[in-house]
N, C-alpha and C positions, 0 to 999 in steps of 0.2 A: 504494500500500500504506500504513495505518494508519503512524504515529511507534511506535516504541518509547519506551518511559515508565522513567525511573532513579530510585528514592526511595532516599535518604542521606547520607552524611557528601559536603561537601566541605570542603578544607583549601586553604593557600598549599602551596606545596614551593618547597622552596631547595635545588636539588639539585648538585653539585659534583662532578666524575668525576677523579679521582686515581688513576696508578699504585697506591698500596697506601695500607694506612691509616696516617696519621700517626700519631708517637707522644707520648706525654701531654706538655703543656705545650712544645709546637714551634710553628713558623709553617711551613703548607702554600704552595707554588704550583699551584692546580688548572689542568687539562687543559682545562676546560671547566664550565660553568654555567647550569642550568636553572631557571627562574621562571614558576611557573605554577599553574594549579590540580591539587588533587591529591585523594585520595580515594577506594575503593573506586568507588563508583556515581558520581563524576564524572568519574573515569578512563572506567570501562565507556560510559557516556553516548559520548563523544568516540571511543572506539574505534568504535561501532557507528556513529555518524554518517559517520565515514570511512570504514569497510569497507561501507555500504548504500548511501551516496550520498545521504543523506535526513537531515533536522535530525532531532535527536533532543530530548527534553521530562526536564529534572531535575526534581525537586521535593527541595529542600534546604532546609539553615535556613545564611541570609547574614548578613541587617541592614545594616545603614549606616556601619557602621565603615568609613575611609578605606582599610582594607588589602583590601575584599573588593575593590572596582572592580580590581584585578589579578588575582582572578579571574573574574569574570564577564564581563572583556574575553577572558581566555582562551576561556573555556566562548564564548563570542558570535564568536569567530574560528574556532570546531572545528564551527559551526554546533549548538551546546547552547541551547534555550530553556532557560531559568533561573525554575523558580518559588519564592518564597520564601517557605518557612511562617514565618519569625521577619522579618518586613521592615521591623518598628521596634525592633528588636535594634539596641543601639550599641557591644554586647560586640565586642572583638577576634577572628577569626575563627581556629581553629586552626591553628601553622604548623608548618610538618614540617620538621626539618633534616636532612637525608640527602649522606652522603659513601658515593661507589660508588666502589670498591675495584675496579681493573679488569682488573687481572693474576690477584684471589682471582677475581672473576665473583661478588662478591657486594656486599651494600648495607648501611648501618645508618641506622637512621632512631632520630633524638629528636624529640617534638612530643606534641601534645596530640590525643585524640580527640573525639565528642562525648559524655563526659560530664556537663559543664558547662553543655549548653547542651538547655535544653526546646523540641523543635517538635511543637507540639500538632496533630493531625489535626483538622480544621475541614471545616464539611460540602462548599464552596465547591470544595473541594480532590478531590470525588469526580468531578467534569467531568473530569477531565487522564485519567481512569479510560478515561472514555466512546470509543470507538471505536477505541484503541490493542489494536496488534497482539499486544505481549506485554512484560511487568513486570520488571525485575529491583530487590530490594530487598535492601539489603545489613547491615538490622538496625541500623546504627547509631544511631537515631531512633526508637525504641519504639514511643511512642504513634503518629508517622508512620508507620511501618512497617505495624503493625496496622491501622490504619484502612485504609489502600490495599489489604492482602493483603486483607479482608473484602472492600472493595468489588469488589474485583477476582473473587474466589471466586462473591460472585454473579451479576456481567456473565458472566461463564466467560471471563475474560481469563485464559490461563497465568501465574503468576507463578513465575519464577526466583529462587532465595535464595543470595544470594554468602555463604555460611559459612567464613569464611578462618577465625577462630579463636570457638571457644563464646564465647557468648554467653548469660544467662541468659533474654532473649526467644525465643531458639533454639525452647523447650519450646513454646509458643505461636503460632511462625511454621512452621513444620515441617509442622503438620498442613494449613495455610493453601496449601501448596506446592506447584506441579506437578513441579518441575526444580530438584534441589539439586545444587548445585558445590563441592564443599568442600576444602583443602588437608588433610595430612595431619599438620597441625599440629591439627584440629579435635578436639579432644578433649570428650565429652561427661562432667557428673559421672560417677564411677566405670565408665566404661568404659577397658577394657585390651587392648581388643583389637586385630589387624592390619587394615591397608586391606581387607581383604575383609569382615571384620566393620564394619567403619567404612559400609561400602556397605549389610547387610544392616539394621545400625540405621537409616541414612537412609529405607530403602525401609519398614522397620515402622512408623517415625514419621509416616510420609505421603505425601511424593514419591513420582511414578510413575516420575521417572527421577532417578537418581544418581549420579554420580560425585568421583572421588578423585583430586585433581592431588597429582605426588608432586614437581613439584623436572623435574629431567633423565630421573626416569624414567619408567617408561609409566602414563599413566591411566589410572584403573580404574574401568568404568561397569559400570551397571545397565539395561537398560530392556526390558518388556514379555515379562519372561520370560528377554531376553538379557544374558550375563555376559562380556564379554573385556575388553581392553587395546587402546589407542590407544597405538602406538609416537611417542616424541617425538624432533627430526630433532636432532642434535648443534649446539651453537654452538662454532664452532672456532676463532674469533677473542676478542680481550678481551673481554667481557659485563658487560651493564647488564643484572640482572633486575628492576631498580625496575619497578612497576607492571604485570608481567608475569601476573599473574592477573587482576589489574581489565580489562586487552586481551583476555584470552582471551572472559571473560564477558563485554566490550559485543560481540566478534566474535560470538561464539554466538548470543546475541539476532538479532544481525542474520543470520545465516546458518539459524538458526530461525523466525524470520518468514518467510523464505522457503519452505522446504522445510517444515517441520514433523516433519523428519527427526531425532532423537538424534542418534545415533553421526555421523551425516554431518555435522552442524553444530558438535557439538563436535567432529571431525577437524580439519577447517576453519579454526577456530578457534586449535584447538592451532598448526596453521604459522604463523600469523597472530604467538601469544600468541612464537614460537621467534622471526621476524620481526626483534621486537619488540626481544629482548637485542641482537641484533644492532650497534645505534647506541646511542648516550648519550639520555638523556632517556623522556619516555613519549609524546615525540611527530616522533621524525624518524622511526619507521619508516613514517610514511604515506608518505614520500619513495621508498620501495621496494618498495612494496604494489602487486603487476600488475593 
């Protein structure tokens, strides 16, 4: 079967797992500690490699700077090929500082996005296009983003759009889109409406399928006419949710290349994404994955 193909952000993550969150100007002793690559679409990349069994193909922006080689060993140990549109970049690579709170079951993250940094779609870059099964592009990279959903539009490769929070290219990849995933955090300008409207905007804008992660509670999709909920299973021990959406959408990918099923891949998925809270990190739940 065809690679699955990731275009987006990657970042370092420094992640730290604490009882509860410290308070201003104290000295913590953490539980535990994660280093590694982080990022919407290089999270997803690595989820789907482990859940398929099959390398999966990034196309990010790295460069040369000393701090990326920490992740590109990670992404190269998760079996991630790594293409890099910025590869004479010597800017510092974005880094995420996140302390997960494990008693609340939740996370806070400081760091940088990619704002700062221009990866230009170049035509060289429409080959990774060619014969992959299906795209997930997760907006952080504009002019990247674009070019690939175009390319992809006309090979008729499905692309998937990780919409965790608007975005102003949103308006422009939307229509580009077969399969939108978006939290319930996604707010478009001036809309106010509930998850159910959140669904019917995605499906106007262009998706043939849509859905709505809410957190703990049930997802709410769209597809082909059909409208219900994806029950999500309870985590009943302490919870890491870090990276717990970027897991669901590399699982889906992979469980969508296969099937070519909605609902049943993003089911799938969602156990996978539940999994995931389960351990510290965005990578020991492969340890538990049947």
């Amino acid at each position: 079967m065809p690679e699955a193909l990731f275009v987006g952000l990657s970042t370092l993550d420094i992640a730290y797992a604490v009882d509860r969150y410290p308070g201003e100007d104290t000295k913590t002793q953490a539980r535990d500690q994660f280093l590694g690559a982080g990022g919407p679409a290089a999270n997803a990349a690595v989820a789907c490699a482990i859940v398929s069994g099959r390398p999966a193909t990034l196309i990010t922006a790295l460069g040369r700077h000393p701090l990326t080689a920490l992740v590109r060993h990670d992404l190269a140990d998760h079996h991630v090929d790594v293409i890099d549109a910025t590869p004479e970049s010597t800017g510092k690579p974005p880094v995420s500082s996140i302390v997960v709170a494990l008693e609340a079951g939740s996370r806070t993250i400081v760091g940088l996005d990619a704002a700062r940094i221009q990866a230009p779609y170049t035509a060289d870059l429409s080959e990774y296009v060619e014969n992959v099964s299906i795209i997930l592009i997760d907006g952080h990279h504009p002019e990247l983003a674009l070019g690939i959903a175009r390319k992809a539009n006309a090979l008729g490769v499905p692309v998937v759009l990780d919409a965790g929070r608007w975005k102003p290219i949103h308006d422009q990849l939307l229509p580009l889109t077969d399969i939108a995933i978006c939290s319930s955090a996604f707010s478009p300008p001036d809309f106010h409406g509930d998850g159910a409207a959140l669904i019917d905007y995605l499906r106007s804008a262009g998706p043939k399928h849509a859905a709505v992660t809410q957190g703990p509670d049930p997802i709410l999709f769209a597809s082909d006419g059909r409208q219900g909920t994806i029950e999500i299973a309870p985590v009943t021990e302490a919870a890491d949710t870090l990276g717990a959406g970027d897991i669901l959408h590399g699982a889906f990918c992979a469980y969508y290349s296969q099937s070519q099923d909605f609902v049943d891949a993003l089911t799938r998925a969602s156990v996978v994404s539940t999994l995931s809270c389960r351990s510290f990190g965005t990578r020991n739940w492969a340890n538990d994955l049947p």
